[in-house]
py3Dmol code that shows the C-alpha trace and the ligand (Angstrom):
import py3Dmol

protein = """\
ATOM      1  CA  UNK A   1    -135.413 109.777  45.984  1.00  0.00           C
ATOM      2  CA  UNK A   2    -137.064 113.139  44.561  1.00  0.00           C
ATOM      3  CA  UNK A   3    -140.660 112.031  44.428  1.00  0.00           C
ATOM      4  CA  UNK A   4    -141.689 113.521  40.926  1.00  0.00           C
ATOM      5  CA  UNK A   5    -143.687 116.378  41.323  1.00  0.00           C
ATOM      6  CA  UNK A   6    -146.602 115.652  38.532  1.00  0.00           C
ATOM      7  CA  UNK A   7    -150.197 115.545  39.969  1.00  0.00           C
ATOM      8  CA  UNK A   8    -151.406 112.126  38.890  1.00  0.00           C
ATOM      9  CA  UNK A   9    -154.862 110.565  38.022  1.00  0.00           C
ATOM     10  CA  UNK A  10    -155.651 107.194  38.357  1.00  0.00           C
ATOM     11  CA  UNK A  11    -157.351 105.399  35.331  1.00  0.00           C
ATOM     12  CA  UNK A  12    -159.137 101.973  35.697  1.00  0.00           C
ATOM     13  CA  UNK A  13    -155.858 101.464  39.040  1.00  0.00           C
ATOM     14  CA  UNK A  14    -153.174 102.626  37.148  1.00  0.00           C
ATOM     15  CA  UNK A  15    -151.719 105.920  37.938  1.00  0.00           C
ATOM     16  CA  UNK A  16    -151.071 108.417  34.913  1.00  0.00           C
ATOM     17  CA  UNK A  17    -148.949 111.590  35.329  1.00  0.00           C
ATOM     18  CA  UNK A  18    -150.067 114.872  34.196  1.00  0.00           C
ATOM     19  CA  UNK A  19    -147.109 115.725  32.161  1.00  0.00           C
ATOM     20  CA  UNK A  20    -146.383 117.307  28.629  1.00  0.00           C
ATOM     21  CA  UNK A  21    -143.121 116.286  26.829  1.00  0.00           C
ATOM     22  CA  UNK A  22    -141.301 119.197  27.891  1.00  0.00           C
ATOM     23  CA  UNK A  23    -141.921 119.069  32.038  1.00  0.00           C
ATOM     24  CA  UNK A  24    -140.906 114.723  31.447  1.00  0.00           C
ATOM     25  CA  UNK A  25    -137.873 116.144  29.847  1.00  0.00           C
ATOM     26  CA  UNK A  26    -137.508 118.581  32.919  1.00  0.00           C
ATOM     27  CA  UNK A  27    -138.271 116.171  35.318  1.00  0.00           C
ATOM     28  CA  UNK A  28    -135.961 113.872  33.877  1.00  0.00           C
ATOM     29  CA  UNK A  29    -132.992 116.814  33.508  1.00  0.00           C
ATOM     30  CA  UNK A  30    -133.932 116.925  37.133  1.00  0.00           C
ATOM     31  CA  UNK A  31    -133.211 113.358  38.249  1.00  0.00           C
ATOM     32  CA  UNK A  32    -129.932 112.797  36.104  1.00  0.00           C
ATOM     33  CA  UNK A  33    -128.512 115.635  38.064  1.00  0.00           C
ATOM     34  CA  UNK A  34    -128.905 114.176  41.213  1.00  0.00           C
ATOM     35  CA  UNK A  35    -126.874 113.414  43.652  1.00  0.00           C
ATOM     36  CA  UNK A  36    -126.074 110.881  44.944  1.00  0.00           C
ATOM     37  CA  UNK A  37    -127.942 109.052  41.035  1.00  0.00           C
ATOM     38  CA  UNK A  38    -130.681 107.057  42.199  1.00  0.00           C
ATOM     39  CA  UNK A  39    -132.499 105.202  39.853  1.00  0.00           C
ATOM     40  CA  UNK A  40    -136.051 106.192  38.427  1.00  0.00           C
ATOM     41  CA  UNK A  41    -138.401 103.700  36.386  1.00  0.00           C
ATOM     42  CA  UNK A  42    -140.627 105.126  33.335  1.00  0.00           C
ATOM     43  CA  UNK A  43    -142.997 103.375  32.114  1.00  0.00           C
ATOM     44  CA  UNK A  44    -144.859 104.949  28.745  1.00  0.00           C
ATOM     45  CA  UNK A  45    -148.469 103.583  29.598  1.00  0.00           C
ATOM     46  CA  UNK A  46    -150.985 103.458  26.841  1.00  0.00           C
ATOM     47  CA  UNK A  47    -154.563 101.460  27.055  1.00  0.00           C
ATOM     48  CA  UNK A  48    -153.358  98.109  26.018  1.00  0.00           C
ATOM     49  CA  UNK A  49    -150.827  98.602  29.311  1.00  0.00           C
ATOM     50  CA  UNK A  50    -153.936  99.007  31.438  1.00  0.00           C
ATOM     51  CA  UNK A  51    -156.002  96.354  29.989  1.00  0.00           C
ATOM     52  CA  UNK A  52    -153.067  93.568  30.306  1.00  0.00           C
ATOM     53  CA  UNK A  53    -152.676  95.340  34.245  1.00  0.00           C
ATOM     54  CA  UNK A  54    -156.061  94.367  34.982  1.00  0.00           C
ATOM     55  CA  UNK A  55    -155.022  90.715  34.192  1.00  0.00           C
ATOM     56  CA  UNK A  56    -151.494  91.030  35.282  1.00  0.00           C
ATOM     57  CA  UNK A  57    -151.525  92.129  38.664  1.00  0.00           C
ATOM     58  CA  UNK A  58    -147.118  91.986  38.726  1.00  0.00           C
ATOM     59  CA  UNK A  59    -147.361  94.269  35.990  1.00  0.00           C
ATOM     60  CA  UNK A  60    -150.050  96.346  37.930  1.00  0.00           C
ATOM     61  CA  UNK A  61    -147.627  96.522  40.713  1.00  0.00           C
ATOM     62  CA  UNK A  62    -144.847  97.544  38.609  1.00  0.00           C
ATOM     63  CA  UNK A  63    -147.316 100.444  36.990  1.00  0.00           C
ATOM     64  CA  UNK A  64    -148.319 101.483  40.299  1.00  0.00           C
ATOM     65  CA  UNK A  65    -144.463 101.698  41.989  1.00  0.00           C
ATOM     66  CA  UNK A  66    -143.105 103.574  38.823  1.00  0.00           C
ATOM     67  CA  UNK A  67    -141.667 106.671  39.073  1.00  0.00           C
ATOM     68  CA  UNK A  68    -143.221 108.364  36.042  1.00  0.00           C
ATOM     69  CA  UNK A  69    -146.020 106.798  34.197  1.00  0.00           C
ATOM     70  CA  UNK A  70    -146.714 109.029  30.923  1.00  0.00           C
ATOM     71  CA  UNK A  71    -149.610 108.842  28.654  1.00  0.00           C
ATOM     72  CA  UNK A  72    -148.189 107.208  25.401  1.00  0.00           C
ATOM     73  CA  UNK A  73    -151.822 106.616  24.162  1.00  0.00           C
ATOM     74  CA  UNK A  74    -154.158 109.293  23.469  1.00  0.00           C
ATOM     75  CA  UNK A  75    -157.196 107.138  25.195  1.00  0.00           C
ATOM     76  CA  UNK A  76    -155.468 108.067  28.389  1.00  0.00           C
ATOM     77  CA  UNK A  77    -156.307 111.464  27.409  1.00  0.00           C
ATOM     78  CA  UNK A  78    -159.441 111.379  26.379  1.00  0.00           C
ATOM     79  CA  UNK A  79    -160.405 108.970  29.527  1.00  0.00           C
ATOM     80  CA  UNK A  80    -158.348 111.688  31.644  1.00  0.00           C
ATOM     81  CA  UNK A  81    -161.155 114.086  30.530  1.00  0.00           C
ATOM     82  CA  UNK A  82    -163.896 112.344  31.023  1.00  0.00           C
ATOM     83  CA  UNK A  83    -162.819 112.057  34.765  1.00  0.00           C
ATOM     84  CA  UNK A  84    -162.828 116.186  34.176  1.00  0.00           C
ATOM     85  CA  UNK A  85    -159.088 115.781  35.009  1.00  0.00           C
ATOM     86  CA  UNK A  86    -157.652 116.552  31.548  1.00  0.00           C
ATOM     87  CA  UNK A  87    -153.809 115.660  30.706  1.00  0.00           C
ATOM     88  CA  UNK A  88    -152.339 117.937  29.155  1.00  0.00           C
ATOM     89  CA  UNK A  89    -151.012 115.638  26.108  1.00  0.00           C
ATOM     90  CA  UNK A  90    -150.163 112.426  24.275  1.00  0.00           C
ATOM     91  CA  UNK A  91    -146.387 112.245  25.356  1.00  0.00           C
ATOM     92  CA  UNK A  92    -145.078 109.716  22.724  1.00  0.00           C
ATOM     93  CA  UNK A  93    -142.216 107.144  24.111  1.00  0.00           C
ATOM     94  CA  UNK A  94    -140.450 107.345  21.211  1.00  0.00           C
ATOM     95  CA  UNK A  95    -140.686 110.658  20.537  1.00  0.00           C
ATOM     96  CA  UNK A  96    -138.981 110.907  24.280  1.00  0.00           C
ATOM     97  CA  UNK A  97    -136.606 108.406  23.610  1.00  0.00           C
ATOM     98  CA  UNK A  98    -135.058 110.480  20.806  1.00  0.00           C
ATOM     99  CA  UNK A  99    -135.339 113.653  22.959  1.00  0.00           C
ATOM    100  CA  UNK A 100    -133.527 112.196  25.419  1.00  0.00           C
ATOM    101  CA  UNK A 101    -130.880 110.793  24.108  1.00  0.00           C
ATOM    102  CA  UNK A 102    -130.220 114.549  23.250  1.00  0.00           C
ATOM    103  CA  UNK A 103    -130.323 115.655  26.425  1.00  0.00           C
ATOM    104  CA  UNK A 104    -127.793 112.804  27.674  1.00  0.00           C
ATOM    105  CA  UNK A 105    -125.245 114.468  24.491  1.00  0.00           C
ATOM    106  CA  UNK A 106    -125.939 117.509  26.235  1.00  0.00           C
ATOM    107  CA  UNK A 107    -125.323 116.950  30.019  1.00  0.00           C
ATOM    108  CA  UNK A 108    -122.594 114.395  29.289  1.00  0.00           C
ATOM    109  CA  UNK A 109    -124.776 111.197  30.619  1.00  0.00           C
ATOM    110  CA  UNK A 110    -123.847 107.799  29.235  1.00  0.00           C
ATOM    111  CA  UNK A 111    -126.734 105.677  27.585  1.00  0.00           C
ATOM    112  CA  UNK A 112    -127.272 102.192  27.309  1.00  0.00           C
ATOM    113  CA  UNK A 113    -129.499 100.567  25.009  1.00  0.00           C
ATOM    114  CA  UNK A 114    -130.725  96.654  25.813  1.00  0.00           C
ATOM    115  CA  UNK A 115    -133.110  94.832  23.714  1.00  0.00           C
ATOM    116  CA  UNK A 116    -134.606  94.458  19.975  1.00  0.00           C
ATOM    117  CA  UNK A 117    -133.724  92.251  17.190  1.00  0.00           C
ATOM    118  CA  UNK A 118    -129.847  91.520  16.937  1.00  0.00           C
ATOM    119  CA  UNK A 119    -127.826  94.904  16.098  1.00  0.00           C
ATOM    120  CA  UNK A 120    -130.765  96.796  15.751  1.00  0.00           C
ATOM    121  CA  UNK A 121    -129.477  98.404  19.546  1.00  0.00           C
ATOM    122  CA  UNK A 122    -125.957  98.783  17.997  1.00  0.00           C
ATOM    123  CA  UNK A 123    -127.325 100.784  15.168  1.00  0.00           C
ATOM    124  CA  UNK A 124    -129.122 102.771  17.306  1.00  0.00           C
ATOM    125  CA  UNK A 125    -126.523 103.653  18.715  1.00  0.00           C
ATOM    126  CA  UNK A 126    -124.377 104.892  16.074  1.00  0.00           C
ATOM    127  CA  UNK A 127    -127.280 106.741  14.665  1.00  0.00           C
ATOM    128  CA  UNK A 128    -128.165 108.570  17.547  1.00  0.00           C
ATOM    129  CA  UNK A 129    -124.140 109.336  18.250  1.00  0.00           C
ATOM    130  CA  UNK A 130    -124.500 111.089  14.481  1.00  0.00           C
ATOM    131  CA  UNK A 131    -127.394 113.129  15.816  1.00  0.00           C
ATOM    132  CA  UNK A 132    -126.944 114.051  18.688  1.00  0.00           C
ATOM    133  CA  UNK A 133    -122.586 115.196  18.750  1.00  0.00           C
ATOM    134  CA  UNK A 134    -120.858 114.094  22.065  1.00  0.00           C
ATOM    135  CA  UNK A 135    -123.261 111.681  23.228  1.00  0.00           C
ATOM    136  CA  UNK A 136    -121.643 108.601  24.923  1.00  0.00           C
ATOM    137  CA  UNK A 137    -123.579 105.158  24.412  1.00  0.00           C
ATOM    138  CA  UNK A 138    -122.317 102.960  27.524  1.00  0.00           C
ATOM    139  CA  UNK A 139    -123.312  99.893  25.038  1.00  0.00           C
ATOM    140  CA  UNK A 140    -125.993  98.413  23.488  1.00  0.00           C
ATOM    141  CA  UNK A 141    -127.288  94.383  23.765  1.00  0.00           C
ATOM    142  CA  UNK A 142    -129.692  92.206  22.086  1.00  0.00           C
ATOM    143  CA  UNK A 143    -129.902  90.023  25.264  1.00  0.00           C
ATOM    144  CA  UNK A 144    -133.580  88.587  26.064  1.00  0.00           C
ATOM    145  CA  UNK A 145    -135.549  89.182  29.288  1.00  0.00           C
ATOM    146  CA  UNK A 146    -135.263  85.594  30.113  1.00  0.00           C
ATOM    147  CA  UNK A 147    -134.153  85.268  33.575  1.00  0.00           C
ATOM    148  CA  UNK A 148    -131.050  83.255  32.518  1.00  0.00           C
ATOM    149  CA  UNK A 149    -129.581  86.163  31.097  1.00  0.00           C
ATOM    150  CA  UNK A 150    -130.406  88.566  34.000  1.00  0.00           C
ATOM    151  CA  UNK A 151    -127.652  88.573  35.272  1.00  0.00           C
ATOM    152  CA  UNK A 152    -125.309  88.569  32.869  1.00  0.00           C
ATOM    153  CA  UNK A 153    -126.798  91.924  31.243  1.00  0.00           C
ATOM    154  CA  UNK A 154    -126.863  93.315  34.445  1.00  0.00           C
ATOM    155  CA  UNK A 155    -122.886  93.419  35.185  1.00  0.00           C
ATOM    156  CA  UNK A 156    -122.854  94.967  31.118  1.00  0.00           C
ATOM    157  CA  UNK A 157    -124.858  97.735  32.425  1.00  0.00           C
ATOM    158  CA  UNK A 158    -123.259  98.137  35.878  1.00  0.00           C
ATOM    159  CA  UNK A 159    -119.255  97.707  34.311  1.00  0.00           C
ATOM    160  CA  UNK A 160    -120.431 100.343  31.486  1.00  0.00           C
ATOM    161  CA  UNK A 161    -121.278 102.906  34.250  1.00  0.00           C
ATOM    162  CA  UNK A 162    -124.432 103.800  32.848  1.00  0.00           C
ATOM    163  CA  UNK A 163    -126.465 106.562  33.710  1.00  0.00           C
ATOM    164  CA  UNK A 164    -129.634 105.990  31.648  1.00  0.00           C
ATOM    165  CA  UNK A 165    -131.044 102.622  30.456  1.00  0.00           C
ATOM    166  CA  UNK A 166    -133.456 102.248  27.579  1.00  0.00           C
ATOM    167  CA  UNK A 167    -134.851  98.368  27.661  1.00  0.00           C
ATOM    168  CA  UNK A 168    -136.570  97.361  24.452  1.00  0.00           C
ATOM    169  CA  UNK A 169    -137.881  93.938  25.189  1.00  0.00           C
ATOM    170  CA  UNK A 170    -141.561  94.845  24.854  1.00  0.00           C
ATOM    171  CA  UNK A 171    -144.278  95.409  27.639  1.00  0.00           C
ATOM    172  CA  UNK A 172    -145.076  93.854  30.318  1.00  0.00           C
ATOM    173  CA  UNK A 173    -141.208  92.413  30.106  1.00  0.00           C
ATOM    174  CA  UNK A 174    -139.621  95.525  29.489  1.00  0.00           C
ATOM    175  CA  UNK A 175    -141.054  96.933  32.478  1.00  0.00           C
ATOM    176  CA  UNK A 176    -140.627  94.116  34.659  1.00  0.00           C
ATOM    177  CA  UNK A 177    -136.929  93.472  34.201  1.00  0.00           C
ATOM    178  CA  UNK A 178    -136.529  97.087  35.489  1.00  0.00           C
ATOM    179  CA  UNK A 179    -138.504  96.604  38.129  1.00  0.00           C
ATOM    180  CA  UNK A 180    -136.840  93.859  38.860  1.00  0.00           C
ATOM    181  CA  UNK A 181    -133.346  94.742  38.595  1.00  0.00           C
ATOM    182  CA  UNK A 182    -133.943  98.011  39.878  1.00  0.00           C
ATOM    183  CA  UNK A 183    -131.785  98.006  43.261  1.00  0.00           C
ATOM    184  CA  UNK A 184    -128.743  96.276  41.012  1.00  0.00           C
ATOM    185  CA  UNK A 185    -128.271  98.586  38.007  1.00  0.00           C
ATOM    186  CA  UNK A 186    -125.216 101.119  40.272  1.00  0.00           C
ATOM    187  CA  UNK A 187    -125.098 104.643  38.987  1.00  0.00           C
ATOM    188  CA  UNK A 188    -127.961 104.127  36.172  1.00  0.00           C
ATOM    189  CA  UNK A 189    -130.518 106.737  37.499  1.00  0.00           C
ATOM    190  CA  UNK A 190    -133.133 106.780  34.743  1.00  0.00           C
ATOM    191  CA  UNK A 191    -134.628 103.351  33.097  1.00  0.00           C
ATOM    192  CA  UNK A 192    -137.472 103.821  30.731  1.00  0.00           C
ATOM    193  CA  UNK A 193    -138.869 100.845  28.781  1.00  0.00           C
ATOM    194  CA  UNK A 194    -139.136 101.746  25.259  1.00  0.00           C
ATOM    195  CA  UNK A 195    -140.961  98.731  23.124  1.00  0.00           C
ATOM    196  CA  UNK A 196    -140.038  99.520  19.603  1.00  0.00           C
ATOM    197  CA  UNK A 197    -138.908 102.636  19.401  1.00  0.00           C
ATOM    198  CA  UNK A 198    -135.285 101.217  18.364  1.00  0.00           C
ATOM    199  CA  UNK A 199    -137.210 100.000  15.179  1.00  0.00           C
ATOM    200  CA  UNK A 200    -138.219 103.765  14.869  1.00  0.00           C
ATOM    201  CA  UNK A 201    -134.726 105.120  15.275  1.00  0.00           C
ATOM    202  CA  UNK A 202    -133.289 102.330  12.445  1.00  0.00           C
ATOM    203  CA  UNK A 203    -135.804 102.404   9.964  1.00  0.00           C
ATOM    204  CA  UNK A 204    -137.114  98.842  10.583  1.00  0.00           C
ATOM    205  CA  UNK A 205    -140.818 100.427  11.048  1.00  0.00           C
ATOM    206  CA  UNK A 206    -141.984 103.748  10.204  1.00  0.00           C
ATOM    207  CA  UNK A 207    -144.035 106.076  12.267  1.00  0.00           C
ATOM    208  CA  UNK A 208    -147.142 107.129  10.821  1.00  0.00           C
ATOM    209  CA  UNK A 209    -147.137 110.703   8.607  1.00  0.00           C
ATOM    210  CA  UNK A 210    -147.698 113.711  10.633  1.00  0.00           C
ATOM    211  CA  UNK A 211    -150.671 114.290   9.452  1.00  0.00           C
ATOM    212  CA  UNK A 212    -152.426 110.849  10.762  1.00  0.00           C
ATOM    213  CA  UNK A 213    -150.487 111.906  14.241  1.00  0.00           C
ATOM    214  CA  UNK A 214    -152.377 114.929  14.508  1.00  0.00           C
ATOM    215  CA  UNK A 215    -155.558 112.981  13.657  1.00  0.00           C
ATOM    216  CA  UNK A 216    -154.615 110.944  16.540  1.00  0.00           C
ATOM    217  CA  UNK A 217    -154.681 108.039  14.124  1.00  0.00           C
ATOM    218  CA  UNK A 218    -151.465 106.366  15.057  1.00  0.00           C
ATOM    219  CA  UNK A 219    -153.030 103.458  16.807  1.00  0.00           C
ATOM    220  CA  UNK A 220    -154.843 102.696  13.453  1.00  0.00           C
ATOM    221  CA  UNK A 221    -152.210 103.290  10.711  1.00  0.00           C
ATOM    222  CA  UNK A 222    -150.159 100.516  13.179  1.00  0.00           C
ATOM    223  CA  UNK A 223    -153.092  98.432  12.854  1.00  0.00           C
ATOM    224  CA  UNK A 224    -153.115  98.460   8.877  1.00  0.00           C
ATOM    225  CA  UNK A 225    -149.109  97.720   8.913  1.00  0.00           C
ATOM    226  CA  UNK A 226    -148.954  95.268  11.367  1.00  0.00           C
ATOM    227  CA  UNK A 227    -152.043  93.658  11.208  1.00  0.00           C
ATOM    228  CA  UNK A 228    -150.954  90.807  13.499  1.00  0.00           C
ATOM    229  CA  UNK A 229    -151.845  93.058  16.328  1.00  0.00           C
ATOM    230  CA  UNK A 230    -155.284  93.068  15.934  1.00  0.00           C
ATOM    231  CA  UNK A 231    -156.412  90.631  18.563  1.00  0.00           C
ATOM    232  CA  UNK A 232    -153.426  92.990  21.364  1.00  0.00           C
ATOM    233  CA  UNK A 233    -155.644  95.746  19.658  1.00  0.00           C
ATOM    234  CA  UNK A 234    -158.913  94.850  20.652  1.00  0.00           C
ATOM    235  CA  UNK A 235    -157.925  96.039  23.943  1.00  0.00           C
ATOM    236  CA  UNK A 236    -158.646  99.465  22.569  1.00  0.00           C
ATOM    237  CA  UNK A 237    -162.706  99.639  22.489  1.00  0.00           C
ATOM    238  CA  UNK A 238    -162.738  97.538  25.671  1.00  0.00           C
ATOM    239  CA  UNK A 239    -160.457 100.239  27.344  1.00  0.00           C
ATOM    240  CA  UNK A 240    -162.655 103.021  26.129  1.00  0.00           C
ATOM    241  CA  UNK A 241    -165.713 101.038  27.626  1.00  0.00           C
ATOM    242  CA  UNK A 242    -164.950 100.476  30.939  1.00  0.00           C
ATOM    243  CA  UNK A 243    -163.011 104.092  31.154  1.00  0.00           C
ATOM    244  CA  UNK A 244    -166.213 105.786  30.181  1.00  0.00           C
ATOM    245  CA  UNK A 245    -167.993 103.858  32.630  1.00  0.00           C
ATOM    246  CA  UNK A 246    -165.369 104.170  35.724  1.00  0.00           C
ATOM    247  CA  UNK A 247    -165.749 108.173  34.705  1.00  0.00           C
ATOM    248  CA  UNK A 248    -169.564 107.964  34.730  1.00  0.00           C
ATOM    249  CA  UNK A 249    -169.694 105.810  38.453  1.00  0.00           C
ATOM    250  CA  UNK A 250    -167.097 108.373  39.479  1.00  0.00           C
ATOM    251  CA  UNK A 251    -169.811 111.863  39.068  1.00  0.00           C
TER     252      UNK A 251
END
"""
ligand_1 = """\
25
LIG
N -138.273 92.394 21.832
C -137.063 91.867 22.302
N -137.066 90.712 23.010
C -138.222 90.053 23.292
C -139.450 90.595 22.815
C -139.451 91.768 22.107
O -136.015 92.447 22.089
O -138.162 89.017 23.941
C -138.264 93.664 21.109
C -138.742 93.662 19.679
O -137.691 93.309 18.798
C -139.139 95.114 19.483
C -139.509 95.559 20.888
O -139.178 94.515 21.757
O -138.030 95.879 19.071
C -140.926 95.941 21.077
O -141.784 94.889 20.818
P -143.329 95.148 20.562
O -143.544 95.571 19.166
O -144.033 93.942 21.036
O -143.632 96.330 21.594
P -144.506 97.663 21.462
O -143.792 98.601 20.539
O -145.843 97.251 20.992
O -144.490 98.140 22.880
"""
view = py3Dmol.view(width=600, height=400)
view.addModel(protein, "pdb")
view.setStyle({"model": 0}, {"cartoon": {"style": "trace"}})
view.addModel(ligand_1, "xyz")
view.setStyle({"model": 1}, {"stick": {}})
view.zoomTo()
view.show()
């Protein structure tokens, strides 16, 4: 396997590449190339990942054995800083996911999408096939991560001769189905769990405006939508707690 070249640092045990979107685009340009394809987990790590790691120590495993962890939370970059080890940016995962689907149109890689709400996957797929001109999608399944259905969506993947494999299920699951499947998925050589990025690419939620992006707001405006998440969210201020104290024992 081509060990990924990033420096990483470590926040509160979890490892977080120093990447901006374009070298994870290189990188990953780098590994679909490869011969012969080996397959490469991605997880898109922001703080409520490393809060439910330090209670989930499978999860914390599969965090830690990744290939690529980038920072799909701007509190990893402000806790990157105040270790004085600075990343250079938020990397959104589903601002990747839609980059990369390009790149698959563009070096002729077949892409399979698994997970969210029945036919939200399938329209995806035809959406990102009217964007992006030439791309081939291997499939696309619903399914569930429950382990009855493993290995059913496995052979869907493997029989579609898949070379990248976006799984939608949510994390920890997401990310633990990979991890778990990892040694069965044939010529699939980049799996990245995307959470809800397929309701992005259909419409089903919106991203916040630009402007609250550059505000680095996101995290809030998803609050006010989907207020539901406030007790997943209140891993945010504990995050930024024991981050600013790991960076102050650290001096
Ligand atoms: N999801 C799924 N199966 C499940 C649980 C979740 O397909 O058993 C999908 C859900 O429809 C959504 C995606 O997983 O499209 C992400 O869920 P969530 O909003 O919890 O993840 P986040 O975006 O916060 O990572």
């Amino acid at each position: 396997m081509t060990a990924n070249s990033h420096s990483r640092v470590t926040i509160l045990n979890v490892p977080i590449d120093h990447v901006s979107m374009q070298s994870t685009l290189d990188q990953i340009g780098l590994w679909v190339d490869e011969e012969p394809a080996q397959l490469h987990q991605i997880c898109t790590v922001n703080p409520e990942f490393v809060m439910q790691a330090r209670k989930d120590t499978d999860f914390l495993a599969v965090l830690q054995q990744a290939d690529l962890c980038i920072p799909d939370g701007i509190g990893l970059v402000y806790a990157s800083a105040w270790q004085g080890k600075r990343l250079p940016e938020r990397v959104a995962g589903s601002e990747l996911v839609n980059h990369l689907a390009e790149l698959c149109a563009y070096k002729g890689k077949r892409l399979f999408l698994l997970g969210a709400a029945e036919g939200v996957a399938a329209k995806a797929g035809e959406i990102y096939q009217a964007h992006y001109p030439g791309l081939q999608i291997a499939g696309s399944w619903s399914g569930s991560p429950d382990p009855a259905e493993n290995d059913d969506i496995v052979e869907k993947i493997v029989s579609a001769e898949t070379d990248v494999l976006y799984v939608a299920f949510g994390a920890p699951n997401q990310d633990k189905w990979i991890a778990r499947n990892k040694d069965k998925l044939g010529s699939v050589c980049v799996a990245i769990g995307i959470g809800g990025s397929l309701d992005f690419v259909t419409g089903r939620t919106s991203r916040a405006p630009q402007w609250v992006q550059n505000l680095s707001l996101e995290w809030l405006y998803r609050l006010l939508k989907e207020p539901w998440r406030w007790r997943r969210m209140l891993a945010l201020p504990k995050f930024t707690a024991l981050a600013l104290i790991e960076s102050l024992t650290q001096r």
